[in-house]
C-alpha positions in Angstrom: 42.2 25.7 20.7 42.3 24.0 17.2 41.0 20.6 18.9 38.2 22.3 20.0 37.7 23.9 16.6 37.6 20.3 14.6 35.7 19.5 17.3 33.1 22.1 16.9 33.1 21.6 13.4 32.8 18.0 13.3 29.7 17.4 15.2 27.8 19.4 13.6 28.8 17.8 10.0 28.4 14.4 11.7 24.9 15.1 12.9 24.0 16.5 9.4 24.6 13.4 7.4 22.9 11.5 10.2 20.3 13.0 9.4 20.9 12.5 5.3 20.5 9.3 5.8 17.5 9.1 8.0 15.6 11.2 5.7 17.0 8.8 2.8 16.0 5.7 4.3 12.2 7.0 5.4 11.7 7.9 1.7 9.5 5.3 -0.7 10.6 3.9 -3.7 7.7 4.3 -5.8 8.6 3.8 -10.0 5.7 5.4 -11.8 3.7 4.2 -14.5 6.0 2.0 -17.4 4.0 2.8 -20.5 0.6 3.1 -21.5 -2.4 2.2 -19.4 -2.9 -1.7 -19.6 -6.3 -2.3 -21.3 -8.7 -4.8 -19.5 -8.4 -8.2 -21.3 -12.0 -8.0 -22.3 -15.5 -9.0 -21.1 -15.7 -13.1 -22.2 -12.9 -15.7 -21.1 -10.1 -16.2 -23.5 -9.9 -18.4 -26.0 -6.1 -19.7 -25.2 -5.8 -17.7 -21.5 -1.3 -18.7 -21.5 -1.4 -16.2 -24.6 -3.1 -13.6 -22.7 -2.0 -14.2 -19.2 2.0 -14.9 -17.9 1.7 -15.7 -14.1 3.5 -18.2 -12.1 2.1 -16.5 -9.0 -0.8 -15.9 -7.1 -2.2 -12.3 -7.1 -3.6 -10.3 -5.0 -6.3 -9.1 -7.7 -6.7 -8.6 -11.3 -7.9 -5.4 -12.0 -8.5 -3.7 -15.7 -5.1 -5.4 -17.6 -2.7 -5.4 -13.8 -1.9 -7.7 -11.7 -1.7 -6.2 -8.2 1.0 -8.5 -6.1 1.9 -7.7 -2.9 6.0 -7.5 -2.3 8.1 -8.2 0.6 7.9 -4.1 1.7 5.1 -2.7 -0.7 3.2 -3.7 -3.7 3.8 -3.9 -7.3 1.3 -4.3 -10.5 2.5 -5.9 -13.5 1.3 -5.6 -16.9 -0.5 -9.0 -17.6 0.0 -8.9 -21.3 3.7 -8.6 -20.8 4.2 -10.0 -17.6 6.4 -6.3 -16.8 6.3 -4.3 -13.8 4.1 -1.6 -14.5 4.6 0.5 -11.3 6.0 -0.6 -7.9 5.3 1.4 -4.3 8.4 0.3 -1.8 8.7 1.3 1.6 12.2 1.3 3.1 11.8 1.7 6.6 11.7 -0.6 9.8 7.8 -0.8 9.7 7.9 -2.0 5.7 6.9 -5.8 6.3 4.5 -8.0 4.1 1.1 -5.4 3.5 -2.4 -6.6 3.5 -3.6 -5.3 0.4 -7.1 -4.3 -1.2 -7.7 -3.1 -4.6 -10.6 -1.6 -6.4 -11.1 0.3 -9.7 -9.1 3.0 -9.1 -7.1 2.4 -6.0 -4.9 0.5 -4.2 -4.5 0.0 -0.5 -2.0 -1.6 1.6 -1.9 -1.8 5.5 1.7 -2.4 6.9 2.1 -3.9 10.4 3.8 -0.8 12.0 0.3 0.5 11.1 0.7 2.9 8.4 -2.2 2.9 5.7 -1.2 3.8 2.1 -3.4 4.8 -1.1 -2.3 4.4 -4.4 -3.4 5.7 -7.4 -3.9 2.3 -9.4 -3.2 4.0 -12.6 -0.1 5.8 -12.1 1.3 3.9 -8.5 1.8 7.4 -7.2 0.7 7.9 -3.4 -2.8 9.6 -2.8 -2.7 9.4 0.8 -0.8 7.9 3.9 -1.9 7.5 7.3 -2.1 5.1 10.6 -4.5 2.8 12.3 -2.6 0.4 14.7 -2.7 -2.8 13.8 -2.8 -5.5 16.4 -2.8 -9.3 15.9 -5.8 -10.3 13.7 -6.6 -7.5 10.8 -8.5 -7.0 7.5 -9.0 -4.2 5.2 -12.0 -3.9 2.7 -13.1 -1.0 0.0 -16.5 -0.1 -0.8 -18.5 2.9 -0.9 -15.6 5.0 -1.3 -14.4 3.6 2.0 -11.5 1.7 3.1 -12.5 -0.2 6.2 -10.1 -1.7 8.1 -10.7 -4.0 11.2 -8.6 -5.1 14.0 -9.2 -6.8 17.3 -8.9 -3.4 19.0 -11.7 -1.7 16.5 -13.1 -0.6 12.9 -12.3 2.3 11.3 -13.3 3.8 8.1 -11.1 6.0 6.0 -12.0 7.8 2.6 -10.7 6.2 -0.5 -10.2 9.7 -2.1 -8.0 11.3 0.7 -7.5 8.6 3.4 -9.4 11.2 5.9 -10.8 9.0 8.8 -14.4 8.9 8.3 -15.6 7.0 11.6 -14.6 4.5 14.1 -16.5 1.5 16.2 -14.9 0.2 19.5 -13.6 -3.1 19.5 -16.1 -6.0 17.6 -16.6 -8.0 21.1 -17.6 -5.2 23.2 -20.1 -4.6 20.9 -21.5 -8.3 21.6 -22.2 -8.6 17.4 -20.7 -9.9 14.5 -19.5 -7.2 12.0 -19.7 -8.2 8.7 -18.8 -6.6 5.6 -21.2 -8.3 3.0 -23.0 -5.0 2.9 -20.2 -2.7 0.7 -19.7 -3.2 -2.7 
């Protein structure tokens, strides 16, 4: 009787902190904003640029005073004045490999290869939006418009910026017997 009643009382405990840490190890690690908002390093080139600038990597894009770098599982922006992280987005799960990535003004995209789309709020690296589009040997992701297109062999799909709501989709590029390009958003 009392092996059944450890037993009873085991699983169930056993099963809980499963659980735990599943839901522990889905979560992002996302460190908000570090300070102020970075102000853009000005409209004309710079007189002596290794005063203003401290890279000795290759960035993804320069947008208003960040550098938007893309990370092993998630992306990162660093202050370029300082050459400090600013914010960083992490994922922790199986499907976390190198992102594509795709910046604009306000926002930040990256496309993982499990499939999962994520929008971040450029100035505060909080999340805005996640969802999927299956991602399938070539793939590229562009923003304009207030779009996020994002283009595999299998399709296009457009998703809003804002809220990452699927806005349309086009079967794959071959069967429709054109070229897609995307010289038209800006």
């Amino acid at each position: 009787m009392r092996k059944r009643m450890v037993f009873w009382v085991a699983v169930p405990v056993i099963l809980m902190s499963s659980l735990l840490v599943e839901s522990y190890m889905e979560r992002d690690v996302i460190t908000g904003n570090q300070g102020p908002f970075p102000a853009a390093l000005g409209s004309e080139a710079p007189a002596a640029p290794s005063q203003v600038s401290r890279q000795s990597y290759r960035p993804e894009a320069l947008v208003h005073g960040l550098s938007i770098v893309p990370t092993g599982s998630g992306v990162r922006a660093l202050n370029l004045r300082t050459g400090k992280e600013y914010w960083r987005y992490e994922r922790r799960d199986d499907g976390a490999d190198m992102p594509s990535v795709e910046v604009s003004a306000g926002t930040v995209v990256a496309w993982f290869d499990d499939g999962k789309l994520v929008g971040i709020d450029l100035r505060t690296g909080n999340v805005r939006w996640r969802t999927e589009f299956p991602r399938g040997g070539f793939q590229d992701i562009h923003m304009g418009a207030g779009q996020v297109v994002a283009q595999t062999p299998g399709g296009v799909a457009a998703f809003s910026k804002r809220s990452g709501k699927k806005l349309w989709t086009l079967p794959s590029l071959s069967a429709l017997g054109e070229t897609f390009r995307f010289g038209g958003l800006a």
